[in-house]
N, C-alpha and C positions, 0 to 999 in steps of 0.2 A: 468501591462500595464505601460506606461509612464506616469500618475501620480502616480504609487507607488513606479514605480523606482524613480520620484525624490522624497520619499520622506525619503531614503537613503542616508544618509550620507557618503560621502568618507570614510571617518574615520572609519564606523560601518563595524566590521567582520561581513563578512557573511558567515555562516558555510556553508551555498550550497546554490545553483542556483534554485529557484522552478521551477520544467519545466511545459512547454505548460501554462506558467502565463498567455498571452492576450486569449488563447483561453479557457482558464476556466473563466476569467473576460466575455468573452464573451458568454460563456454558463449559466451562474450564472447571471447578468444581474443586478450587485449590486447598477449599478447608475439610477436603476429603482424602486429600492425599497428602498429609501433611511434610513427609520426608518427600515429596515427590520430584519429578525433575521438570522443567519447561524450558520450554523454547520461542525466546521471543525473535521472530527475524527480521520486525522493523521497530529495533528498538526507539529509535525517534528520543524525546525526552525521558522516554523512561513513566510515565505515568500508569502506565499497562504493569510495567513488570515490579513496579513497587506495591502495587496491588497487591498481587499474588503473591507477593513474597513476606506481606504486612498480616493478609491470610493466609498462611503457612509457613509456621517460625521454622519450620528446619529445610524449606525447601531449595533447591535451587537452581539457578535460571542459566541458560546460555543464549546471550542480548549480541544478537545478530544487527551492525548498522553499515553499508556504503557508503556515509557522509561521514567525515572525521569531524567535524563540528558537532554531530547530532552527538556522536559517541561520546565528546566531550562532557558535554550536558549533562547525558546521564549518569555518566561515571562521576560525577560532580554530585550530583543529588541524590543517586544512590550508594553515595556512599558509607552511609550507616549499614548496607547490606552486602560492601564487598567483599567478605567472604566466601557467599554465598550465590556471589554471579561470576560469570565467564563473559569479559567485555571479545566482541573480535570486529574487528572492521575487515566484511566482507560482504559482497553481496546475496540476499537471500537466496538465491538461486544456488550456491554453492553449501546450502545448509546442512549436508548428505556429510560431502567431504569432510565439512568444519565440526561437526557433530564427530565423527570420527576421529581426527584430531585428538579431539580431547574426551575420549572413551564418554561420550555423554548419549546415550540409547541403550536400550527404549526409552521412550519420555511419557509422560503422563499427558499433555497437552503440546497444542503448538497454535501460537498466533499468530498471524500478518494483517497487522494493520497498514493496506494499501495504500498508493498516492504520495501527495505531500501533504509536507506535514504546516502547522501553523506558522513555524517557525522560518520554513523555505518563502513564506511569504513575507516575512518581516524582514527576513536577509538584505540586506540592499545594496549587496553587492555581488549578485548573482543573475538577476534579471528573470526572477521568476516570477513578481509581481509586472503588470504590465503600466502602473503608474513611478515606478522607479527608472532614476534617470543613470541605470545598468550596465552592465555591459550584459550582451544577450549571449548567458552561459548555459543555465538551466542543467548543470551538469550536477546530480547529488555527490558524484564524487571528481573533484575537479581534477582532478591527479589519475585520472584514468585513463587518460589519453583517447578518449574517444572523444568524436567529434561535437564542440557546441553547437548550439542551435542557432548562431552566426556563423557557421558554418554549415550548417542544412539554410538558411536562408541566405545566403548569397553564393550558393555552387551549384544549388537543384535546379534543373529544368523546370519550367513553369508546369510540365506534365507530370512530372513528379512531383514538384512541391505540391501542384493541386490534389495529387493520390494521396499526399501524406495527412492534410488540412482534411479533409472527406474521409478518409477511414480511422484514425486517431483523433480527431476533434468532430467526428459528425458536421463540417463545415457545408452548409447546403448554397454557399458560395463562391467555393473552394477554385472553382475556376476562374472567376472574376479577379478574386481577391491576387492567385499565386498571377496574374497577369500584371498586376498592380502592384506587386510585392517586387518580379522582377525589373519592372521598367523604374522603378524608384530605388531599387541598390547601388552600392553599397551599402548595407542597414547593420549598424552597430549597437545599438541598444534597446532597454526594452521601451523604451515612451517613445522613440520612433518608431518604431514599428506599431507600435500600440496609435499612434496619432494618424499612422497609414490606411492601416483598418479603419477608423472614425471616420476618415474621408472618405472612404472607398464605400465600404458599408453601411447601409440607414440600419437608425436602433430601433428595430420594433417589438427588441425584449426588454424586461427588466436587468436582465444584463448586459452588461458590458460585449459590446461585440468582438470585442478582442479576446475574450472568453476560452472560445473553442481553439481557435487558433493556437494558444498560448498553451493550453490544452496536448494539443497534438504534437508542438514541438518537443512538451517535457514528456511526453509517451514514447517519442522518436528517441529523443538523445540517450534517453534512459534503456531502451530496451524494455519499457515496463512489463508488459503484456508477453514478451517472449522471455524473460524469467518468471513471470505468474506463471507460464506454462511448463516450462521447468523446475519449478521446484513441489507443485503438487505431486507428483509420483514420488517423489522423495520422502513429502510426507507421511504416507501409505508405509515406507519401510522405517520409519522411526519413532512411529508411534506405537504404544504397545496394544495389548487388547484393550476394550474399556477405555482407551484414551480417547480424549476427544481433538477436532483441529478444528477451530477458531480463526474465519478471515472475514477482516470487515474491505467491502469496494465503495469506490465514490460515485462508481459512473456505470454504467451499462455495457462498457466494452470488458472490463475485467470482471466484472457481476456474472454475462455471462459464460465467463471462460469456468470462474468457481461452480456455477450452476449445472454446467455439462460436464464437469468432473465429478463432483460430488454425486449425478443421475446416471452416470456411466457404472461408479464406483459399489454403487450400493445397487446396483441390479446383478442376477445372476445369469442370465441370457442376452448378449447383444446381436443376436441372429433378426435379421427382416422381420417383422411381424406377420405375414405371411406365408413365410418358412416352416413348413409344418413339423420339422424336431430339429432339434438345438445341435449346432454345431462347433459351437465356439470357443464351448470351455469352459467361457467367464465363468469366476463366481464373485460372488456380492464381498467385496473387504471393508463399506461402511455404513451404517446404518443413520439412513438422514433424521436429523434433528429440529431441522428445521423446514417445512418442506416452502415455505414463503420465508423471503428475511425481516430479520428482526430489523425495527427502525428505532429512531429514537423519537422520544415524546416529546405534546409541545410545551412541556416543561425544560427539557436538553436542551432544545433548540433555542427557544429563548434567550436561557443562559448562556449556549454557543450556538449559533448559527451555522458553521462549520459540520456540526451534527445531519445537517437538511436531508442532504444527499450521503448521510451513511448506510449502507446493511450491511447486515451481519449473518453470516450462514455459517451454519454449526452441522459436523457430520462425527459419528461419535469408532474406531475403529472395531470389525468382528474379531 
């Protein structure tokens, strides 16, 4: 909001734009709990969690990142507030564990801002952009020892790379394409493979066909979607009453993993609809706040483009 942007310096690089900033200030409700606690688990540059922290002088945060670069950054630029933050390089998925750690719950809020960030595209030496001349890693944390995404493209079967391209990138040519991906490996980088697609592929969008693709591999390498799904129950146990949880998605695959948690979470029967009395137990532990997500204006957007494809779904704990 506009006291965290002034508290930005002309001078300070900002590696990226946080989007939907006033309306997660305003879902999180940080100048209401002023001693309060949060939890950022994709801290990324840090522009989310200096927010909150610029609104709320005595609060303080535990900045959750998997990429040791990203973590740099912030603890770089937030460092007028490090007192007041708990840097850790883990994955959010482990935000249970690491919260415990460091005796940090109940918490007042909790974010994840989903995907990548701006800054993973600027990297030009990871091959997440698909016009960089890369090596094709797409790994947020390179020292994890899990597999690159030159390593999902040149070991998968064409039936599986196709499964991967089609359920992780929505590739609706996923078959064509993984046939034409394996008859052309060895594929080392990202503008070869980016130049493969171009051939193989006609452009009948305004994007980039290599889009989806590139897409699907950083969902694959990362594990994106099966830590979204792991670490939402988590949330549930570390939020207090009255707290709220804050996730912004880029795309429709993780949008609606938050959407069927959040509609599970906040009902108090999940028995058949024509079950005539409740068997189940459930009870409701959140009360939706948003029942459509919030997007950004096309004022945001303007100014960041990156914004396009945000939402933002807000659920508040009973």
């Amino acid at each position: 909001m506009t006291l965290a942007a002034a508290t930005l310096s002309e001078h300070e690089p900002a590696p990226h734009q946080p989007v939907l900033l006033a309306e997660v200030m305003a879902a999180l409700q940080p100048q209401q709990s002023l001693a309060g606690r949060f939890i950022d688990g994709t801290l990324g540059a840090g522009g989310h969690a200096m927010a909150l922290l610029s609104a709320a002088p005595q609060a303080r945060l535990l900045g959750i990142d998997r990429d040791p670069r990203s973590l740099a950054v912030a603890r770089a630029r937030l460092a007028a507030f490090a007192e007041r933050v708990i840097f850790v390089h883990a994955n959010f998925d482990q935000m249970a564990a690491v919260a415990a750690q460091h005796a940090f719950a109940p918490v007042d809020g909790i974010l994840l801002d989903l995907g990548m960030a701006s800054m993973h595209v600027d990297d030009s030496d990871r091959g997440f952009s698909f016009r960089a001349e890369a090596p094709l890693d797409m790994r947020y944390d390179p020292h994890s020892g899990a597999p690159s995404a030159a390593d999902l493209i040149n070991t998968l079967s064409a039936e599986a790379l196709a499964e991967l391209l089609y359920t992780y990138g929505e590739e609706r040519e996923s078959r064509r394409l993984a046939r034409a991906i394996v008859a052309a490996r060895p594929l080392y980088t990202a503008r070869q493979l980016a130049e493969l697609i171009e051939r193989t592929l006609p452009r009948r969008e305004k994007i980039h066909p290599a889009t989806r693709t590139f897409q699907a591999l950083r969902i694959a390498v990362n594990d994106e979607l099966g830590a979204l799904e792991r670490v939402l129950p988590q949330t549930l146990a570390l939020v207090r009453r009255g707290g709220r949880i804050a996730i912004i998605s880029f795309h429709s695959l993780e949008d609606r993993i938050v959407k069927r948690f959040f509609a599970r979470e906040s009902a108090d029967c999940l028995c058949p609809p024509k079950q005539p009395r409740c068997t189940c137990a459930h009870k409701a532990q959140l009360r939706l706040l948003t029942r459509k997500p919030i997007t950004a204006s096309q004022a945001e957007i303007a100014a960041n483009p990156r914004s396009r494809s945000a939402r933002l779904r807000v659920a508040e704990r009973l």
